[in-house]
C-alpha positions in Angstrom: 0.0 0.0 0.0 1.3 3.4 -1.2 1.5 5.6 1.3 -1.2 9.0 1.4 0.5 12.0 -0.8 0.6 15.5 1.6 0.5 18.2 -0.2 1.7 21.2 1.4 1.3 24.8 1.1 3.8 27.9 2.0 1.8 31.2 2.7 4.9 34.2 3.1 4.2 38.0 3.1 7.1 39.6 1.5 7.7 43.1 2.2 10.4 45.3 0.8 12.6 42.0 -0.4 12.3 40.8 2.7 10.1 38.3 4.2 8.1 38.9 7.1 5.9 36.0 7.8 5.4 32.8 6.7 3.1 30.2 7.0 2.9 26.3 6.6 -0.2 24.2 5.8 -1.6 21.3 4.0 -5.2 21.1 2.9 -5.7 19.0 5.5 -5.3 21.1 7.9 -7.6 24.1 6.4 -10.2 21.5 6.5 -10.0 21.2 10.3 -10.5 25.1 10.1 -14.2 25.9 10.7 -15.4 29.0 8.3 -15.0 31.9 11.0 -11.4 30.8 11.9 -10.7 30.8 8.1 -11.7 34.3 7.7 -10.1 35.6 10.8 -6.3 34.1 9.4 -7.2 36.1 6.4 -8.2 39.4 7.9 -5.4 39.4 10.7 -3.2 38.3 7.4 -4.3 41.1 5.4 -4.1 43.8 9.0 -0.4 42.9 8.9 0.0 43.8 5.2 -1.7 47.1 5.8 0.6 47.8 8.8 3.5 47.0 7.3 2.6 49.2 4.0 2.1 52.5 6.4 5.3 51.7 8.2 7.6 51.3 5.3 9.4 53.8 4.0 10.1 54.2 -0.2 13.3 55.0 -1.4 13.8 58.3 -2.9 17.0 59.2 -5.3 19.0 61.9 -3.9 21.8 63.3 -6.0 25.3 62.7 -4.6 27.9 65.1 -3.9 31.1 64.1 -5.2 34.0 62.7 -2.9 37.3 64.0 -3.7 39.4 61.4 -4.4 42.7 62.1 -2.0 45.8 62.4 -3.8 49.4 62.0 -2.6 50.0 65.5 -3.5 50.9 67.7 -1.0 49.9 70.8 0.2 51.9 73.9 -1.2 54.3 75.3 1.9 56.3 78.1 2.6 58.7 79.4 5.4 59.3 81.9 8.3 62.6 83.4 9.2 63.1 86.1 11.6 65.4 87.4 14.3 65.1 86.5 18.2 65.6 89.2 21.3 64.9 89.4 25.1 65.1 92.3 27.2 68.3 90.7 29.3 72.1 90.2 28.0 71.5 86.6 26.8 68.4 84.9 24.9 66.7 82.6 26.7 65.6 79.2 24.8 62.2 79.9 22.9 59.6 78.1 21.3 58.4 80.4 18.3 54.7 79.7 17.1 53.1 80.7 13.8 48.9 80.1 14.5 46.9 80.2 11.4 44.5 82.8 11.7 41.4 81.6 10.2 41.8 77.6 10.8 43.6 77.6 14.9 46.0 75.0 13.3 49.8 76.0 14.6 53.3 75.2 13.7 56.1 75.6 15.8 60.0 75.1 16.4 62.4 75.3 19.7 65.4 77.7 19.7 68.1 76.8 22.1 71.1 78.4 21.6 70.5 81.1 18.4 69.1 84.5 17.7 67.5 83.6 14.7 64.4 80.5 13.8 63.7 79.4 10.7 59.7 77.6 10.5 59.6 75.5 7.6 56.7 73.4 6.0 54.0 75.7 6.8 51.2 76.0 4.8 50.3 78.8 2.4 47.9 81.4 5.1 48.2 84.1 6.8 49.8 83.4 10.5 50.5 85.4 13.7 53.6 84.7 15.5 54.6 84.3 18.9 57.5 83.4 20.8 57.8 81.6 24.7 59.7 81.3 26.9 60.5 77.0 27.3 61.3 77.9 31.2 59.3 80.6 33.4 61.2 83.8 33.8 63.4 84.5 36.7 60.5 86.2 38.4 58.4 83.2 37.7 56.2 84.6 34.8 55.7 82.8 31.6 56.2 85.7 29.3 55.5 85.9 25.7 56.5 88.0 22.8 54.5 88.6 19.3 55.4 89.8 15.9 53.1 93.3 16.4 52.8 96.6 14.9 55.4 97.5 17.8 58.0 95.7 16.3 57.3 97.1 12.5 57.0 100.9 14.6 60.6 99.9 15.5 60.1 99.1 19.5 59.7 103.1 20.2 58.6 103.9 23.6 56.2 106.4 21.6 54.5 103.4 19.5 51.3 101.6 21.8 50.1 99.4 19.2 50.8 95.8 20.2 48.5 94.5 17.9 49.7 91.0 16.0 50.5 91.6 12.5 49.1 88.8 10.1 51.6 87.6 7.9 51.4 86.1 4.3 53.7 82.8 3.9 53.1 81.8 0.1 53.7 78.5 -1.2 57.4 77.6 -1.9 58.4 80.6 -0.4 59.9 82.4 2.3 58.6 85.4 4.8 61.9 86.6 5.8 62.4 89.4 9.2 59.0 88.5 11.2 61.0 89.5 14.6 58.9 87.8 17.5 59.9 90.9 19.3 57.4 92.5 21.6 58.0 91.5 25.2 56.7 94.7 25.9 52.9 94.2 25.5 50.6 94.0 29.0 49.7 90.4 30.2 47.4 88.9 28.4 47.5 90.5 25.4 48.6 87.3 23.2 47.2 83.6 23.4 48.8 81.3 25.5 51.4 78.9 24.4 49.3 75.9 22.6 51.6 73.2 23.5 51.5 74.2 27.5 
């Protein structure tokens, strides 16, 4: 005797490519379902659908910006010489700092033993320039000079601008006599040292 053939059927809701739900049943089985029960599967069935439809959100197209694509290259970069001072026989060691003005981003160098720095690879901007003491003066202080109108007024008692001048550095190029020079402006009146 053969045995009985099943035949069975695969219900599955499919929803945005993905399926949701399925269901498993042979005919068999819907028999044992009296009408009512058949028709409530159906209409909780076809609530699900509807719920799922409200909730699901269509794709829309958006245009794309375009992504640079980042290049070895870098950026173009000039330099910053100048002369270093103190008001005392013998020049302390300094750190001289050139702070972009628009960006925050700073570059910097430590002078030891020499009156003169030199800042290279510093990008094309416009910079202010500041030099610090790497120990506290001898009266404890942590003074701090700037490359300011003073300087370019030629450090005359009569001149009271200490303002920072902005300089240029171009690309492959360098800004020659920016003279970190004021140590005569009140407290305060530069930023403090980045790197303290």
């Amino acid at each position: 005797m053969k045995p009985a053939r099943r035949t069975l059927i695969f219900l599955c809701l499919t929803l945005a490519a993905a399926t949701v739900m399925c269901s498993i049943f042979t005919p068999a089985d819907s028999g044992k379902l009296k009408e009512g029960e058949r028709q409530a599967t159906v209409y909780n069935l076809q609530l699900t659908i509807n719920a799922m439809q409200k909730a699901a959100v269509t794709p829309t197209s958006e245009p794309t910006q375009e992504i640079p694509f980042p290049t070895m290259e870098k950026p173009p970069f000039g330099s910053i010489t100048g002369s270093l001072s103190y008001p005392s026989e013998k020049i302390p060691p300094q750190r001289i700092v050139a702070v972009n003005v628009e960006t925050g981003e700073f570059f910097s160098t430590e002078v030891l033993d020499q009156d003169t720095y030199r800042l290279d690879e510093v990008p094309a901007g416009k910079y202010h320039i500041m030099a610090y003491l790497l120990e506290p003066a001898s009266n404890g202080q942590n003074i701090t000079a700037g490359y300011t109108q003073f300087v370019i007024c030629g450090l005359k008692a009569d001149c009271t601008d200490h303002r920072l001048v902005e300089v240029e550095v171009e690309a492959n190029a360098n800004t020659p006599d920016v003279d970190p020079a004021d140590w005569y402006a009140p407290e305060g009146t530069f930023p403090v040292d980045p790197l303290k």
